[in-house]
C-alpha positions as CSV (number, residue, x, y, z in Angstrom):
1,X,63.9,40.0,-22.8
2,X,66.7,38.8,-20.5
3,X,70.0,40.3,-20.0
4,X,72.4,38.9,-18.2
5,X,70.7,38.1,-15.2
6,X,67.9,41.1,-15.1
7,X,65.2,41.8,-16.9
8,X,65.2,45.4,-18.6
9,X,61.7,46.6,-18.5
10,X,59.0,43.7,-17.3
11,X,57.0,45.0,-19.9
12,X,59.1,43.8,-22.5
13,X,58.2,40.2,-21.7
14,X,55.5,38.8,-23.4
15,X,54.5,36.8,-20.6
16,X,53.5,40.0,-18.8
17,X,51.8,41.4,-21.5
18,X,49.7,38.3,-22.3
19,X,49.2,38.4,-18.2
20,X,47.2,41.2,-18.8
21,X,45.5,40.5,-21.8
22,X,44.2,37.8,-19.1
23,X,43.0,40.6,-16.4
24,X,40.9,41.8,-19.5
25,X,39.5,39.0,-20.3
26,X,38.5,37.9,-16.8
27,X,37.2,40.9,-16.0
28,X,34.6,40.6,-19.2
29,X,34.1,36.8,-18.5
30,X,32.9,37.2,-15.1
31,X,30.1,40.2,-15.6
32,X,28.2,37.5,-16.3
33,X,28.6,35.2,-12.9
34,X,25.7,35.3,-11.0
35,X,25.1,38.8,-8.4
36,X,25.2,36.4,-5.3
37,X,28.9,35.7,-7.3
38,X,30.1,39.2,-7.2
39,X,31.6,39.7,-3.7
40,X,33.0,36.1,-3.3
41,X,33.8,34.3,-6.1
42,X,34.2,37.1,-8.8
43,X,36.5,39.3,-6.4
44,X,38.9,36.3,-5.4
45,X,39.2,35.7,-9.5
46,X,40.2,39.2,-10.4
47,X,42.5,39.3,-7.7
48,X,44.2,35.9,-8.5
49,X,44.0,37.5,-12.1
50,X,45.4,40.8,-11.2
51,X,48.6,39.0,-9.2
52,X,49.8,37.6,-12.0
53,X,51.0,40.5,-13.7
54,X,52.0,41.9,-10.9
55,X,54.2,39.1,-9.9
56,X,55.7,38.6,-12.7
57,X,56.7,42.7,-13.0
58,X,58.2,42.4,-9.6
59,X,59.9,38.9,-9.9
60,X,61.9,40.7,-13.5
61,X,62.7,43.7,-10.8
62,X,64.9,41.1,-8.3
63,X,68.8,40.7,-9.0
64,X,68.7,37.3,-10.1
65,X,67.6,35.1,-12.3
66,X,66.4,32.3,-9.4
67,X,64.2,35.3,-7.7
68,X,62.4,35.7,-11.6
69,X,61.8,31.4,-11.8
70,X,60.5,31.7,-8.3
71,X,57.9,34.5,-9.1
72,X,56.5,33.0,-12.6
73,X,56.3,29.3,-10.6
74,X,54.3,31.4,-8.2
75,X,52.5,32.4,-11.1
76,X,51.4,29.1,-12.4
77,X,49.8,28.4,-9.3
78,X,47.9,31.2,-9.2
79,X,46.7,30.3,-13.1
80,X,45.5,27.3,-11.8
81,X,43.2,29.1,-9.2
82,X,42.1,31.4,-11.8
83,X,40.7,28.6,-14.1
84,X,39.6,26.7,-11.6
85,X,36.5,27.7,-11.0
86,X,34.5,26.5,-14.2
87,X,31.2,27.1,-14.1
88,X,28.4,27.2,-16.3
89,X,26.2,29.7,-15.4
């Protein structure tokens, strides 16, 4: 929810909160990667997965509405690092 030019409370916006329903459902996606996975791949997903949320809860904390834009286009970029790595294992 957007007021004037600052967000309230980031956890109002329902970008944030489906942000995190993402973290969750990384988290559960890649137990099952491969163990060689766990310290390379895995870690560099959940952190690209954790950033979201947390750029988009700091990005609704700047003083203007460009700051917020800039943050969530971060954002997108990081979603496209999160999914990129389709594998089948």
């Amino acid at each position: 929810m957007v007021h004037s030019n600052k967000v309230r409370d980031y956890k109002d916006l329902d970008v944030w909160n489906r942000s995190m329903d993402l973290v969750v459902d990384v988290y559960d996606v890649v137990k099952s990667f491969p163990q060689e996975e766990q310290y390379s791949l895995v870690s560099q997903i959940k952190r690209s997965a954790i950033s979201i949320p947390s750029n988009i809860s700091e990005g609704a904390s700047r003083n203007s509405k460009k700051e917020l834009v800039q943050f969530f286009l971060y954002c997108i970029r990081v979603c496209v690092r999160v999914r990129n790595p389709t594998f089948n294992f």
